[in-house]
C-alpha positions, 0 to 999 in steps of 0.5 A, spaced: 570 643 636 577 640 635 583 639 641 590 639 640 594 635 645 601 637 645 607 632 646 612 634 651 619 636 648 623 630 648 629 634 649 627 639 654 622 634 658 624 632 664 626 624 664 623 620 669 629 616 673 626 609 674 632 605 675 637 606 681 643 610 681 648 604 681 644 600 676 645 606 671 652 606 669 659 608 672 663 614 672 670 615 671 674 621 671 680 621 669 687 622 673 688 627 668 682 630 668 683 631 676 690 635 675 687 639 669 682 642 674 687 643 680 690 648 674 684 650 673 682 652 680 688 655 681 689 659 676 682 663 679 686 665 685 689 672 685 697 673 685 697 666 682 701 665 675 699 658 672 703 661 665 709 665 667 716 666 663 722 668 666 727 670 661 727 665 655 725 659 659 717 657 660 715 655 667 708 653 667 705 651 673 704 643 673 699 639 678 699 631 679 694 627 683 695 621 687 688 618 688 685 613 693 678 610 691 674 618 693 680 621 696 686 625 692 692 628 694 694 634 690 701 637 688 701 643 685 708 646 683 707 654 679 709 661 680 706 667 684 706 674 682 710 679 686 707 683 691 702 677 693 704 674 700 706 667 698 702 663 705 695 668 703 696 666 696 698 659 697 692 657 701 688 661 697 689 656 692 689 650 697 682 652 698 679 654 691 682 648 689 679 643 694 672 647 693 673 645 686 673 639 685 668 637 690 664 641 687 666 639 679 667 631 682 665 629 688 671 627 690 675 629 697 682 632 697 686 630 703 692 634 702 694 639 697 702 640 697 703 647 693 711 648 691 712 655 689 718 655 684 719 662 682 716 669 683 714 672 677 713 681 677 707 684 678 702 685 673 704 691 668 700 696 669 696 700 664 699 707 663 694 710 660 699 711 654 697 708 647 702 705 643 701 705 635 
């Protein structure tokens, strides 16, 4: 009678951490990164419009950060849609914004200054009519 031993996929196996943490490299993230997620984050709230057009002119919502070691202080400037409340709608995006990077990054928002810059209308809304 023959055994067969099958070796663990190397791939899917899980890997055995012998070294710390500190002695198995370093991380960076990016400042651009950081404000590519502030968009991100924000654009997950209702009534806010990251991508929004005022007549010929495009007025995409932008983000920066200033970091300090694990702390960053956001700034987002965009638009929201009308009839959303700007206060509700603004910590809305304050608080999607801080949970996503701590959850993505690790990092810790400090502040999150938010700049409403123009108030875009409500969504269109489907009419049930379909045009060929």
């Amino acid at each position: 009678m023959s055994t067969t031993t099958v070796s663990p996929d190397p791939v899917t196996a899980p890997v055995a951490l012998t070294t710390e943490a500190g002695d198995r490299g370093e991380l960076t993230i990016a400042d651009k990164v950081v404000e590519k997620l502030v968009l991100a984050a924000a654009a997950e709230v209702d009534g806010i419009d990251t991508t929004s057009r005022s007549g010929t002119l495009a007025r995409s919502a932008r983000a920066s950060v200033q970091r300090s070691g694990e702390q960053v202080e956001a700034t987002l400037q965009t638009a929201v849609r009308y009839p959303h409340g700007l206060a509700a709608t603004t910590d809305a995006a304050r608080d999607r914004i801080r949970t996503r990077l701590d959850e993505y990054t690790g990092l810790t928002v400090s502040r999150i200054d938010v700049t409403v810059t123009v108030l875009t209308g409500a969504a269109p809304r489907p009419t049930g009519r379909v045009v060929a």
